[in-house]
C-alpha positions in Angstrom: 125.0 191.4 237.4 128.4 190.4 235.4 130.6 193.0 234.0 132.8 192.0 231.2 135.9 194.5 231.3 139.7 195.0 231.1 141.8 196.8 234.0 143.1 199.4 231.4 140.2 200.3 230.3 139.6 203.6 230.8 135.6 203.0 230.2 135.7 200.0 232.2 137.2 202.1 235.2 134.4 204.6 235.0 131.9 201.8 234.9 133.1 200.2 238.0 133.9 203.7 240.0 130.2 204.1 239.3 129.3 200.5 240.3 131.3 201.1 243.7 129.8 205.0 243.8 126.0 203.2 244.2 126.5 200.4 246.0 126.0 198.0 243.1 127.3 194.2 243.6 128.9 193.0 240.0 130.6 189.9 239.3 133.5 191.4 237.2 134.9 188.8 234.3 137.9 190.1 232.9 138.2 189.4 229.4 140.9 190.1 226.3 138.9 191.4 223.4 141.5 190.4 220.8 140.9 187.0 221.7 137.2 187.7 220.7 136.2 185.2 224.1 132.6 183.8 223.4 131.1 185.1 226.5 131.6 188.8 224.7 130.6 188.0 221.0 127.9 186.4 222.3 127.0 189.1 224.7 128.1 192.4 221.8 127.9 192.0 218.5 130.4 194.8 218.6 133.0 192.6 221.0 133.7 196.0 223.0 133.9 196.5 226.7 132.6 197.5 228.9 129.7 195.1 228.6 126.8 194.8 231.3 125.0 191.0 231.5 121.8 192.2 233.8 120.2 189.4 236.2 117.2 189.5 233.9 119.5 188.0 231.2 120.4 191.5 229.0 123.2 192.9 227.3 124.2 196.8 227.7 126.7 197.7 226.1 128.8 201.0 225.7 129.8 202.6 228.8 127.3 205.6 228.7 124.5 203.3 228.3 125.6 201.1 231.4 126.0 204.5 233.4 122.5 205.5 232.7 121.4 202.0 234.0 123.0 202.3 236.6 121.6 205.6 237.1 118.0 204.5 237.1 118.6 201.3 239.3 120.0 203.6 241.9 117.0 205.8 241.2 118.7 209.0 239.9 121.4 208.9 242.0 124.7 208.6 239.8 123.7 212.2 238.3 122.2 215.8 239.0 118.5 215.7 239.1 118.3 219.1 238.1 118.0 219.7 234.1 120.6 222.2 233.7 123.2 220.6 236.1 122.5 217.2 234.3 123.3 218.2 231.5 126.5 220.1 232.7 127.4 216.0 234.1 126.5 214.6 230.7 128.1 217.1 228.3 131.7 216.5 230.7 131.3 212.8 230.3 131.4 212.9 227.0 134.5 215.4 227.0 136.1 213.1 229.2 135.1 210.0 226.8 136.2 211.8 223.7 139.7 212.5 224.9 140.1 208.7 225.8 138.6 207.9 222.1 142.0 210.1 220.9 144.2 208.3 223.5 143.0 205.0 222.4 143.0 206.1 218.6 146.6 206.7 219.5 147.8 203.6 221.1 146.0 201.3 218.6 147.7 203.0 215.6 151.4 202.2 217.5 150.5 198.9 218.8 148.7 197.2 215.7 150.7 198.5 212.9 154.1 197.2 211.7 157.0 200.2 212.5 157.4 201.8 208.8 153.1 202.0 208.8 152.6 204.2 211.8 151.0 207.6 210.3 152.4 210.0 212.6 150.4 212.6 210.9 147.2 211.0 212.5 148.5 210.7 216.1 149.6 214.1 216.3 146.1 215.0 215.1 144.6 212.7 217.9 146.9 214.1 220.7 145.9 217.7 219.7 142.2 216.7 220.1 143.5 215.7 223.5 144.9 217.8 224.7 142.5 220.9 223.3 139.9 218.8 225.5 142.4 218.8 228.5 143.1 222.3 228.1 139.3 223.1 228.1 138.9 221.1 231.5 141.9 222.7 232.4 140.1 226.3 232.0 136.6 225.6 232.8 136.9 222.7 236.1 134.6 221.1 237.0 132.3 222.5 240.0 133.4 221.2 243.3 129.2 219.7 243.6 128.9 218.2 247.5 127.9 214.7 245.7 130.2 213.1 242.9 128.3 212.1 239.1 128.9 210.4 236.2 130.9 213.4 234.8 133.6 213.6 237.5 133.8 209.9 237.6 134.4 209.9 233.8 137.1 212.8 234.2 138.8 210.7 237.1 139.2 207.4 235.1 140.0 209.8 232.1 143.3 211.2 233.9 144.0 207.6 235.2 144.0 206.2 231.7 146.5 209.6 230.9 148.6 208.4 234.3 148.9 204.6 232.9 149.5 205.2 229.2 150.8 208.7 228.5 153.1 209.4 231.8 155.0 212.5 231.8 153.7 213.4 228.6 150.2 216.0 229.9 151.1 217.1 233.7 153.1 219.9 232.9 150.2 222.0 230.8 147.8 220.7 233.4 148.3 221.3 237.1 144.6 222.1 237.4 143.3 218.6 236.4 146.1 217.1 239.1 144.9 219.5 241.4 141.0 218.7 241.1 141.9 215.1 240.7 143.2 215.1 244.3 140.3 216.8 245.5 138.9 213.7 244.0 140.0 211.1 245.7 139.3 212.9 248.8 135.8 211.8 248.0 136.3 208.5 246.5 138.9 206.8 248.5 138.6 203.8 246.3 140.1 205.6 242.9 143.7 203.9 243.1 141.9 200.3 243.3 139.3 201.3 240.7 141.6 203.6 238.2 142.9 202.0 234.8 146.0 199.7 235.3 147.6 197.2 233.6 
């Protein structure tokens, strides 16, 4: 399988976590999405990454829909089997995903427009989505489960993506998240390879 990402990434980082987490072999292709590279249009009609090219010559795209094939090539064993518990994995991947939709809503609105343009109106509403979310994880972590998921991996490329981009900006309201990210990499040794970096 190819996997078309970007090392900062934040979706791409939870795809490959996941990847590593199973076992799977991928042939990663880094590519630039504002250079709209052929191998992605052709691949998602979107031009977004993470982008899966399976060995039978398919395209998933969007990082839940890769983890969830990933899920059932490893035969249920990127999350809980159990309903309840499932869900619990799904509903904190999405948190997770949501906060790096702000983050990214955030650098995109600094990066792409010209100085006198920025709205700081919308950041500050993006960063208080944000950080709502990381005060709610903050609160409610994550159970300690004796086998990672898609939720915690999610969560760790999450606070890797707030590490690269937003440094010195989140620790100080969050010693929990540091705390259980630790805890973390206690499991998954290979989180500083795998984590969003530039």
């Amino acid at each position: 399988m190819k996997l078309l990402w970007s090392p900062s990434s934040p979706y791409s980082s939870k795809v490959r976590m996941a990847a590593h987490f199973l076992g799977l072999k991928l042939n990663e292709i880094r590519v630039d999405t504002n250079t709209a590279p052929a191998i992605l249009m052709e691949s998602n009609p979107l031009g977004k990454i993470p982008t899966l090219l399976t060995d039978d010559g398919a395209s998933v795209f969007d990082s839940v829909a890769i983890m969830h094939y990933f899920d059932r090539l490893a035969k249920g064993k990127l999350y809980p089997s159990k309903k309840g518990k499932r869900t619990d994995a799904e509903v904190l991947e999405a948190l997770s995903d949501g906060i790096c939709d702000c983050l990214l809503a955030i650098i995109y609105e600094r990066r792409f427009r010209d100085d006198e343009k920025v709205h700081q109106p919308w950041i500050d509403r993006q960063w208080k989505k944000a950080t709502s979310g990381l005060a709610h994880l903050s609160a409610n972590l994550p159970k300690s489960a004796k086998k990672l998921h898609g939720g915690h991996l999610a969560l760790a490329a999450t606070l890797g993506y707030l590490d690269l981009r937003f440094k010195g900006q989140w620790e100080a309201d969050h010693a929990p998240l540091i705390d259980w990210l630790v805890q973390f990499e206690k499991k998954f040794s290979a989180y500083q390879e795998l984590k969003p970096s530039v």
